[in-house]
N, CA, C and O atoms as a printed pandas DataFrame, in Angstrom:
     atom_number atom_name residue_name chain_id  residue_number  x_coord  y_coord  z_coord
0              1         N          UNK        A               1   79.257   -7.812  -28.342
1              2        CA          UNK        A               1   79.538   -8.639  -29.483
2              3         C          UNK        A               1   78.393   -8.503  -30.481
3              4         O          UNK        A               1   77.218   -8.501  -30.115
4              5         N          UNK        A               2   78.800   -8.380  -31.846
5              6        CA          UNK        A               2   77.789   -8.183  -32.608
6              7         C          UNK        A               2   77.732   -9.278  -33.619
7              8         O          UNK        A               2   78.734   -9.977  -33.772
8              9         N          UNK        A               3   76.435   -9.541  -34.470
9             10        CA          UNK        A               3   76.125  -10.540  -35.496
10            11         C          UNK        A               3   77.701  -10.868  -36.002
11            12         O          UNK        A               3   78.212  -11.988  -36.005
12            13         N          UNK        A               4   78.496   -9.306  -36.532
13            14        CA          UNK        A               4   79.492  -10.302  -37.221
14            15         C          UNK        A               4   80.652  -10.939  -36.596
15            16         O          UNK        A               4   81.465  -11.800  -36.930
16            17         N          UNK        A               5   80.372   -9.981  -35.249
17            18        CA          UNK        A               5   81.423  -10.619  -34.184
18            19         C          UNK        A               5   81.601  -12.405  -34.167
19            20         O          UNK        A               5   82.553  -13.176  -34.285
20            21         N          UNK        A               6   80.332  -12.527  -33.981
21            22        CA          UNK        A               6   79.592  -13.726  -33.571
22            23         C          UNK        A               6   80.086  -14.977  -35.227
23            24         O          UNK        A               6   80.852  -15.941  -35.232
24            25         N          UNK        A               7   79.495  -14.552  -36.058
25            26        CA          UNK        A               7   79.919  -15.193  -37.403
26            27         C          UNK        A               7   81.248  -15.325  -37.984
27            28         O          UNK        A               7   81.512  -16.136  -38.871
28            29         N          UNK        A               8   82.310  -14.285  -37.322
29            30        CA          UNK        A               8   84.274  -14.600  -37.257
30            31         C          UNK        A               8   84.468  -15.615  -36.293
31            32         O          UNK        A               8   85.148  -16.553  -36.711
32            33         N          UNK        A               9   84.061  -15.708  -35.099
33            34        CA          UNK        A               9   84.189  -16.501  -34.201
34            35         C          UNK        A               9   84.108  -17.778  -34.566
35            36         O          UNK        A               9   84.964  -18.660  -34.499
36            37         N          UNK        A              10   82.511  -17.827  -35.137
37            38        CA          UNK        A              10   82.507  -19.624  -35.447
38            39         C          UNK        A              10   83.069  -19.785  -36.701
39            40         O          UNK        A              10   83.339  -20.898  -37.151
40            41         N          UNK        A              11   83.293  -18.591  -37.389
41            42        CA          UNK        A              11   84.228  -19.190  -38.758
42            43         C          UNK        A              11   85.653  -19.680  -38.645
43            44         O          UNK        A              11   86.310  -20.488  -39.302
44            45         N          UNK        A              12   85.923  -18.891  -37.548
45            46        CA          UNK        A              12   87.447  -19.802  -36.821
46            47         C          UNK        A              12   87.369  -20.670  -36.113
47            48         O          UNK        A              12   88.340  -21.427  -36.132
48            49         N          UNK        A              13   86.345  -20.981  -35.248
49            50        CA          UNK        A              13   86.712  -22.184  -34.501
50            51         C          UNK        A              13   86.132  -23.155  -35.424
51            52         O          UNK        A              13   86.479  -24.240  -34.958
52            53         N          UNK        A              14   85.367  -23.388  -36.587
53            54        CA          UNK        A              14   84.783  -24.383  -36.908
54            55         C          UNK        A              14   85.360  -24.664  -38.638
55            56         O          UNK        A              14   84.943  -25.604  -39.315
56            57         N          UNK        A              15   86.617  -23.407  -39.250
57            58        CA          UNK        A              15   87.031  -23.470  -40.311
58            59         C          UNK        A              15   86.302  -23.493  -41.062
59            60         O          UNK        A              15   87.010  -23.614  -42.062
60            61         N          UNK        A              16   85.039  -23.461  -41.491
61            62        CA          UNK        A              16   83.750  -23.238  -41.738
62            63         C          UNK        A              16   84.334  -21.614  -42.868
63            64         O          UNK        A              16   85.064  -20.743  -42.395
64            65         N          UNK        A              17   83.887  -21.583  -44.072
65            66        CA          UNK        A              17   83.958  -20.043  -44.750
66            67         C          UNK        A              17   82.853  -19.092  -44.079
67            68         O          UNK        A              17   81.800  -19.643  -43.758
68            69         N          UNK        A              18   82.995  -17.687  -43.832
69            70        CA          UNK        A              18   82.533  -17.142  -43.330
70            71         C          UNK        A              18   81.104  -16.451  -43.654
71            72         O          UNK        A              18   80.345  -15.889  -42.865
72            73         N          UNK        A              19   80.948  -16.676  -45.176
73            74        CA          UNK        A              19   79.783  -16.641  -45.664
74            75         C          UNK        A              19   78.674  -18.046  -45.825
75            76         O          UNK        A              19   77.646  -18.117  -46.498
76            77         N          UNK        A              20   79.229  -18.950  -45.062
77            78        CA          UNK        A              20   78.279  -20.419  -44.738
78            79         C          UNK        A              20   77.668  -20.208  -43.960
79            80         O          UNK        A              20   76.454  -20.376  -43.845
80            81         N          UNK        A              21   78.796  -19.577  -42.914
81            82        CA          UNK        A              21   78.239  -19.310  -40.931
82            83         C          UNK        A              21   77.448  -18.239  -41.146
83            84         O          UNK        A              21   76.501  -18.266  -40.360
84            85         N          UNK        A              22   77.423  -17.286  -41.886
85            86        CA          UNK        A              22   76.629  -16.529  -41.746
86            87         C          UNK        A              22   75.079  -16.735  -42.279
87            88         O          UNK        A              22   74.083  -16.293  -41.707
88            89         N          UNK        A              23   75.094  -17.433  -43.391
89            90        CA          UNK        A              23   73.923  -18.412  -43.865
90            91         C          UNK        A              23   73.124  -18.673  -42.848
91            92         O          UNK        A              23   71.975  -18.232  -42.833
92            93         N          UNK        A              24   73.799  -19.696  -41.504
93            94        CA          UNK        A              24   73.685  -20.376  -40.593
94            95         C          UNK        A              24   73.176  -19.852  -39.551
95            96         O          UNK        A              24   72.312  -20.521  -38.984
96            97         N          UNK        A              25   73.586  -18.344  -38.902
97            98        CA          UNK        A              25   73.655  -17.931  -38.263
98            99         C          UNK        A              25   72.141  -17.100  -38.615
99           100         O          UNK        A              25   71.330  -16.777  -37.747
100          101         N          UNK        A              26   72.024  -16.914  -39.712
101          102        CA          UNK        A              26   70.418  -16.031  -40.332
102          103         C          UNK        A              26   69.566  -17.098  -40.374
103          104         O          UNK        A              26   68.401  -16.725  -40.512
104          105         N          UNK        A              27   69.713  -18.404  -40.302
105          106        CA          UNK        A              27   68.782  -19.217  -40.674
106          107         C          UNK        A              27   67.996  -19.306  -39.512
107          108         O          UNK        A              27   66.767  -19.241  -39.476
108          109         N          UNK        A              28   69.193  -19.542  -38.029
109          110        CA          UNK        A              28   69.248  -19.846  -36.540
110          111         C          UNK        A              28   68.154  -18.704  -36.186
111          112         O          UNK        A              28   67.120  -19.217  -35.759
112          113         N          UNK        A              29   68.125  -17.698  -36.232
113          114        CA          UNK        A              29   67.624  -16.533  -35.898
114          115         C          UNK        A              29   66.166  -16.426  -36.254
115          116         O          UNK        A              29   65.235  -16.068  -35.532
116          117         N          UNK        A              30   66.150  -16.915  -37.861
117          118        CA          UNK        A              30   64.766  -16.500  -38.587
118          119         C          UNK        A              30   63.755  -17.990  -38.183
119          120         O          UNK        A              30   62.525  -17.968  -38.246
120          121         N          UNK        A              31   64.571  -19.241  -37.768
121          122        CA          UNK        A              31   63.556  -19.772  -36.966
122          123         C          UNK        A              31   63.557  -19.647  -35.807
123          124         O          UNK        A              31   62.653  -20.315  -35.306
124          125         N          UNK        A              32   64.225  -19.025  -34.989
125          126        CA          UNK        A              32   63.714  -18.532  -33.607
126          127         C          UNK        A              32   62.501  -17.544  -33.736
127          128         O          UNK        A              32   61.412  -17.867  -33.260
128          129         N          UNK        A              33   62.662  -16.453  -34.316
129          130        CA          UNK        A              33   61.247  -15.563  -34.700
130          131         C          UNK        A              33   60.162  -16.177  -35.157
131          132         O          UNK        A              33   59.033  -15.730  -34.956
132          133         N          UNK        A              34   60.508  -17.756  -36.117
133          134        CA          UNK        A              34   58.802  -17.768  -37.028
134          135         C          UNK        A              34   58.475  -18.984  -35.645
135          136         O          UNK        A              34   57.337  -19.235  -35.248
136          137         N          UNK        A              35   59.900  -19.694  -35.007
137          138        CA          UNK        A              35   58.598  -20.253  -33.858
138          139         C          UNK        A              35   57.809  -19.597  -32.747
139          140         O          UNK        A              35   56.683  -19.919  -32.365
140          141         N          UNK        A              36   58.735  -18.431  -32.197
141          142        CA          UNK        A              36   57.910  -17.295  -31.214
142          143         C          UNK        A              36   56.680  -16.622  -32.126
143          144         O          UNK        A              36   55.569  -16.661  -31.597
144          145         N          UNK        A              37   56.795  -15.914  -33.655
145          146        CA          UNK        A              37   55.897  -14.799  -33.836
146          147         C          UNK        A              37   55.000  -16.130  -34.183
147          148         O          UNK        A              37   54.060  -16.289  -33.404
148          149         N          UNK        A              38   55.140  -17.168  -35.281
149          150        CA          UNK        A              38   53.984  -17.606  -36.106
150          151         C          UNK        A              38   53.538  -18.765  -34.950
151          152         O          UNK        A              38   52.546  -18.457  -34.290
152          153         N          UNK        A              39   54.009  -19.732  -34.721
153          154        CA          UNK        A              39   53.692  -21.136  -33.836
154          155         C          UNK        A              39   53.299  -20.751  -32.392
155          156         O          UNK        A              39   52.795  -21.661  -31.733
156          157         N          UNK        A              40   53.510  -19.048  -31.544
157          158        CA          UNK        A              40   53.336  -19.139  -30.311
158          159         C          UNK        A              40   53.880  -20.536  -29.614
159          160         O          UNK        A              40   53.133  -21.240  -28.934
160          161         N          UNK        A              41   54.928  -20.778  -29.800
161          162        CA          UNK        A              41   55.675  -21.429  -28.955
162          163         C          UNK        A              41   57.201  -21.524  -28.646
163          164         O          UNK        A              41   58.044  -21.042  -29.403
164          165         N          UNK        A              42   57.413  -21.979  -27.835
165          166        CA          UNK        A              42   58.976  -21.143  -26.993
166          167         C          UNK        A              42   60.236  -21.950  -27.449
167          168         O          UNK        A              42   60.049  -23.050  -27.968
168          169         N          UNK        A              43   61.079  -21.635  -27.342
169          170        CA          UNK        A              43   62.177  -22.547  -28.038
170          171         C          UNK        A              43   63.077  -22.770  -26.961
171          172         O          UNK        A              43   63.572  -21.865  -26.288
172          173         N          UNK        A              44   63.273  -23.919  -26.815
173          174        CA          UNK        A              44   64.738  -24.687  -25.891
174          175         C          UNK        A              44   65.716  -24.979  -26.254
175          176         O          UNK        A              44   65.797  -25.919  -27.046
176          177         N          UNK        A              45   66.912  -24.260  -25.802
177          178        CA          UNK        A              45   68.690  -24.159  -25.683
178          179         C          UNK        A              45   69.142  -25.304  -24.665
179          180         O          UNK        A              45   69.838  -24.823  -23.771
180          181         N          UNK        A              46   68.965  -26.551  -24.552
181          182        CA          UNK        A              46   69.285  -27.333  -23.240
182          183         C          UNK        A              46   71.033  -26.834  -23.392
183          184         O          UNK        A              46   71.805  -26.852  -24.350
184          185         N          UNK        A              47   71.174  -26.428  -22.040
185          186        CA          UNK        A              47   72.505  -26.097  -22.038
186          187         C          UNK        A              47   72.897  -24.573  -22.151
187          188         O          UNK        A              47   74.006  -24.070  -21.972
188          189         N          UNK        A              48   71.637  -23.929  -22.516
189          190        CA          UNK        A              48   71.778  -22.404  -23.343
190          191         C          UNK        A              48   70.846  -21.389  -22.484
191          192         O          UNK        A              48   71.186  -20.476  -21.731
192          193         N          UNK        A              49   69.347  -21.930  -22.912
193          194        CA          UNK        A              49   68.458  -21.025  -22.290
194          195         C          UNK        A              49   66.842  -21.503  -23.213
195          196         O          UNK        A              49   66.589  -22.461  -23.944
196          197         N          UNK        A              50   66.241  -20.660  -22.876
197          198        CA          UNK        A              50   65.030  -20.778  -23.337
198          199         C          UNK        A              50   64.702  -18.930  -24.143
199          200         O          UNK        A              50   65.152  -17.888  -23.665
200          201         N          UNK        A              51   63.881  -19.028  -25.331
201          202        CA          UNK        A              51   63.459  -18.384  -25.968
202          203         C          UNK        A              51   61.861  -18.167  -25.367
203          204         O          UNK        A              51   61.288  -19.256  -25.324
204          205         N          UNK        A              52   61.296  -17.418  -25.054
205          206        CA          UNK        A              52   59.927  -17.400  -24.428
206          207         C          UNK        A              52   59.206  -16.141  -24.422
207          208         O          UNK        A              52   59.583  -14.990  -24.201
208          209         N          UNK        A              53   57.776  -16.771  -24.798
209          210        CA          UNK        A              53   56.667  -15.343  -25.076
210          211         C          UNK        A              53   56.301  -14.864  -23.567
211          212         O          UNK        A              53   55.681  -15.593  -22.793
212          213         N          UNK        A              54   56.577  -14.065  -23.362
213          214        CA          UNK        A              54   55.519  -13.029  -22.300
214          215         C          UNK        A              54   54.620  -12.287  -22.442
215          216         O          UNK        A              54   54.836  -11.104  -22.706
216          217         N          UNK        A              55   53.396  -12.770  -22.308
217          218        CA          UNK        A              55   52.217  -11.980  -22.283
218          219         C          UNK        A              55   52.031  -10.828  -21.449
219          220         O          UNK        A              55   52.221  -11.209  -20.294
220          221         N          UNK        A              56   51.683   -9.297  -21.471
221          222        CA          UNK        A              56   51.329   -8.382  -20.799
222          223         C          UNK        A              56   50.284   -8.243  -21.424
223          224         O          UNK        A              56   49.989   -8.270  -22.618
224          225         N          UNK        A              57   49.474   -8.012  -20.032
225          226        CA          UNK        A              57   47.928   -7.149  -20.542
226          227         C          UNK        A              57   47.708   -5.932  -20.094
227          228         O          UNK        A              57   48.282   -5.269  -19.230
228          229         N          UNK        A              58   46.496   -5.637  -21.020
229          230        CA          UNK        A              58   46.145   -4.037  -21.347
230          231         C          UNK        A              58   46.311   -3.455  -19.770
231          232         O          UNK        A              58   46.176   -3.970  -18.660
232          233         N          UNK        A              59   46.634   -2.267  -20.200
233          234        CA          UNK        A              59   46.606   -1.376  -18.952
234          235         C          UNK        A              59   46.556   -0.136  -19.180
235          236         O          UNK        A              59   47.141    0.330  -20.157
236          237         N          UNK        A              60   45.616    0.896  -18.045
237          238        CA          UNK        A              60   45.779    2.356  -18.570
238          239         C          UNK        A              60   47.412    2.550  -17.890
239          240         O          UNK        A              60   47.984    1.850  -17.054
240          241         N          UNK        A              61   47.971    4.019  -18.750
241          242        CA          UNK        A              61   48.733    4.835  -18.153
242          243         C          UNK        A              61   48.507    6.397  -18.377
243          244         O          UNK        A              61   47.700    6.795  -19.216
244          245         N          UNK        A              62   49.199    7.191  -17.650
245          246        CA          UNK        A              62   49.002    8.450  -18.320
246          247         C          UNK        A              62   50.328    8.878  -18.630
247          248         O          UNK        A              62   51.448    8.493  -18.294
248          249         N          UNK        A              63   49.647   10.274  -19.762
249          250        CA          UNK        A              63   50.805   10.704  -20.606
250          251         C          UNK        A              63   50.511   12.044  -19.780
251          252         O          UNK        A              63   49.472   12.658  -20.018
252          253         N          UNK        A              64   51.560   12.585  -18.650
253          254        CA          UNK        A              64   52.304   13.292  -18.126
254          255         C          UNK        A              64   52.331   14.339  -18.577
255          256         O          UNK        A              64   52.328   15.328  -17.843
256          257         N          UNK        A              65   52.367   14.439  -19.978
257          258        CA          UNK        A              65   52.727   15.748  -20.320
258          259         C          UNK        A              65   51.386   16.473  -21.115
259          260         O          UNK        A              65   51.195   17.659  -21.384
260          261         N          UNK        A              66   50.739   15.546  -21.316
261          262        CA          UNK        A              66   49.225   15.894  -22.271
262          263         C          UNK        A              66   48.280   16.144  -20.649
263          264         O          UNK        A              66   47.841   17.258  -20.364
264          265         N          UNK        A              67   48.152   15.329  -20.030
265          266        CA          UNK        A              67   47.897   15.333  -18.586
266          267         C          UNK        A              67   46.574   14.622  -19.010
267          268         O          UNK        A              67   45.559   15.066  -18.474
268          269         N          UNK        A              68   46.412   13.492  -19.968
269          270        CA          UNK        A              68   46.037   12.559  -20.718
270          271         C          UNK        A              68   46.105   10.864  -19.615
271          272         O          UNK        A              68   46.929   10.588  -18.743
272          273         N          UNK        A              69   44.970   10.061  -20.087
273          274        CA          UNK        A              69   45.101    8.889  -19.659
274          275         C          UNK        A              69   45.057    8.089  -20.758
275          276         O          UNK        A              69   44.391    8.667  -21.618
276          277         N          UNK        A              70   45.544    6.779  -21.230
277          278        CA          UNK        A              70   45.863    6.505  -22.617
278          279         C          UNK        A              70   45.631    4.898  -22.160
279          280         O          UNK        A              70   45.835    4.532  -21.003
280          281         N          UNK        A              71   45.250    4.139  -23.053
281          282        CA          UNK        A              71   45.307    2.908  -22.911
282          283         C          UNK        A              71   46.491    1.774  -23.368
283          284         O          UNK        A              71   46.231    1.369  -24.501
284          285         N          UNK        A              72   47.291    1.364  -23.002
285          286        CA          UNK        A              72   48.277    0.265  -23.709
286          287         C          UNK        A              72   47.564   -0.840  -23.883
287          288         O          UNK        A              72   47.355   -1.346  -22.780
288          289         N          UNK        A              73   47.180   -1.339  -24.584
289          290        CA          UNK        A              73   46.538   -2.935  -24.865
290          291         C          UNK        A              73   47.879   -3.619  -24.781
291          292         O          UNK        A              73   49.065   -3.289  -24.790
292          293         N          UNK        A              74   46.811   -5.253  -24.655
293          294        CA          UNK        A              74   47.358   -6.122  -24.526
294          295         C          UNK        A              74   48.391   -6.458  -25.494
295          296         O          UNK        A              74   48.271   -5.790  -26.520
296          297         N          UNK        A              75   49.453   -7.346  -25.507
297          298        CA          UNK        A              75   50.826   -7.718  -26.302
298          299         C          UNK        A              75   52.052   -8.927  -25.905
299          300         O          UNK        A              75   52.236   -9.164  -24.711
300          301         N          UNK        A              76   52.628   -9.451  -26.646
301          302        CA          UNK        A              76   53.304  -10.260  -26.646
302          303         C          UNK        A              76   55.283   -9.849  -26.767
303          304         O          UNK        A              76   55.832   -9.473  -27.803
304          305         N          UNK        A              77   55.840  -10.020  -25.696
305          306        CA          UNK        A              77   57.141   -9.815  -26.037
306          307         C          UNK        A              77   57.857  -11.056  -25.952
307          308         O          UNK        A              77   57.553  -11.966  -25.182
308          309         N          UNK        A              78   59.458  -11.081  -27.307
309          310        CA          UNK        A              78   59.975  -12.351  -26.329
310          311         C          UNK        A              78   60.691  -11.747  -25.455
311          312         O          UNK        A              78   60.939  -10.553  -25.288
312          313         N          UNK        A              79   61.106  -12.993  -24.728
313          314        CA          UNK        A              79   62.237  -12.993  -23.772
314          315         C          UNK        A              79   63.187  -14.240  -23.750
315          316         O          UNK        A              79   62.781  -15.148  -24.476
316          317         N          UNK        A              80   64.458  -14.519  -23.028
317          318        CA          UNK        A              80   65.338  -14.907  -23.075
318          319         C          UNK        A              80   65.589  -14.867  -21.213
319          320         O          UNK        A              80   65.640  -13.889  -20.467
320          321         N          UNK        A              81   65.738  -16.703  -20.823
321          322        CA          UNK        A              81   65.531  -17.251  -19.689
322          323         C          UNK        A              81   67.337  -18.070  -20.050
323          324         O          UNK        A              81   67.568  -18.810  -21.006
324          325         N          UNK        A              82   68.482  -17.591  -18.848
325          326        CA          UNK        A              82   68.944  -18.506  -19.620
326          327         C          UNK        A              82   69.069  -20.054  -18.582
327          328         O          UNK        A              82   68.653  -20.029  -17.423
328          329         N          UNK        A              83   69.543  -21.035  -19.045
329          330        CA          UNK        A              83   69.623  -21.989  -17.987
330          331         C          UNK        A              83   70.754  -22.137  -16.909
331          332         O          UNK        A              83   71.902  -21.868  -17.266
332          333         N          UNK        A              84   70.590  -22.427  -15.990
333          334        CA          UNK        A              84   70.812  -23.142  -14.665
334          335         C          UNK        A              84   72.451  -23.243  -15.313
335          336         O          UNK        A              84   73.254  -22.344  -15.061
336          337         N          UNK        A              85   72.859  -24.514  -16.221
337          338        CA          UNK        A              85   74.343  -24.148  -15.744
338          339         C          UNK        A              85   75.026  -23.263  -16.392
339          340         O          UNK        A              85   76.243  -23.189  -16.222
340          341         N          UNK        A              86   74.354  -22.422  -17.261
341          342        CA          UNK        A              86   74.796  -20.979  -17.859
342          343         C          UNK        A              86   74.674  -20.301  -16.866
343          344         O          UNK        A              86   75.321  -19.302  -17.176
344          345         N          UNK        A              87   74.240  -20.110  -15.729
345          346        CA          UNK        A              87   73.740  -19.189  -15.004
346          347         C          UNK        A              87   75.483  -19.655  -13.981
347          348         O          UNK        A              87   76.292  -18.785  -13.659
348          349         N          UNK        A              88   75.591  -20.530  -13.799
349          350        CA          UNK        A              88   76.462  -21.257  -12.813
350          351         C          UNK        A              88   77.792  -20.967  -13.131
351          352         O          UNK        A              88   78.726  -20.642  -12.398
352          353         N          UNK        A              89   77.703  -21.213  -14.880
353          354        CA          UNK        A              89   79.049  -20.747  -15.467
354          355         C          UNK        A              89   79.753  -19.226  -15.152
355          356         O          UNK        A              89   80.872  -18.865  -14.790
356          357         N          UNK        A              90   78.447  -18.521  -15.498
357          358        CA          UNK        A              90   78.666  -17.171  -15.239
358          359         C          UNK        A              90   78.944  -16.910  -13.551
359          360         O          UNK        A              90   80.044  -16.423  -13.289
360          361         N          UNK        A              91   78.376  -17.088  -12.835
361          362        CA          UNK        A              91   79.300  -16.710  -11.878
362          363         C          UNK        A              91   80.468  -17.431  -10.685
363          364         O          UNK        A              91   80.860  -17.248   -9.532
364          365         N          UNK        A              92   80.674  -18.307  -11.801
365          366        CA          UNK        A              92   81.956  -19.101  -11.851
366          367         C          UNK        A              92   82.980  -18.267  -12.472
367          368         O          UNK        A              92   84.186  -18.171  -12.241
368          369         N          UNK        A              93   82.350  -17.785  -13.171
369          370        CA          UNK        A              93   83.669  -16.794  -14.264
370          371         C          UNK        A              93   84.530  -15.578  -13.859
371          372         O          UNK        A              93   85.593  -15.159  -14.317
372          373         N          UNK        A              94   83.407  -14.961  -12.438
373          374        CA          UNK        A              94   84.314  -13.998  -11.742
374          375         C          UNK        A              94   85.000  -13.834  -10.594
375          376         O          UNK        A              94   85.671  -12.818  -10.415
């Protein structure tokens, strides 16, 4: 399912014009990013899931083909935890 998948969907179930939801749907998104990238802090879906930073630290690896050892520094990814009765739903569903 993609963004606009997602933005027909709630424009039908909610009769909503489809250029509102999509408003809505960019707004939803661009504060999920400025609370993970700018605030370092995680966002809660009660019912949905959690939005959450994972820290990895630096580590060597090597590059195989240079026959090279290279450093990856440290970094921040999000991730996506979802909850308990999403988790329940889903394998209720098959």
């Amino acid at each position: 399912m993609t963004k606009a998948d997602i933005i027909n969907e709630v424009a039908i179930a909610t009769g909503m014009p489809k250029k509102e939801v999509g408003t809505v749907v960019e707004a939803f998104m661009e504060e999920v990013k400025k609370c993970l990238i700018e605030k370092k802090d995680n966002v809660y879906l009660r019912g949905f899931g959690s939005f959450n930073i994972k820290h990895r630290a630096a580590k060597t690896a090597r590059n195989i083909s240079k026959n090279t050892t290279i450093t990856i520094p440290a970094h921040d990814l999000p991730s996506f935890k979802p909850s308990k009765s999403f988790i329940e739903e889903m394998q209720n569903a098959q």
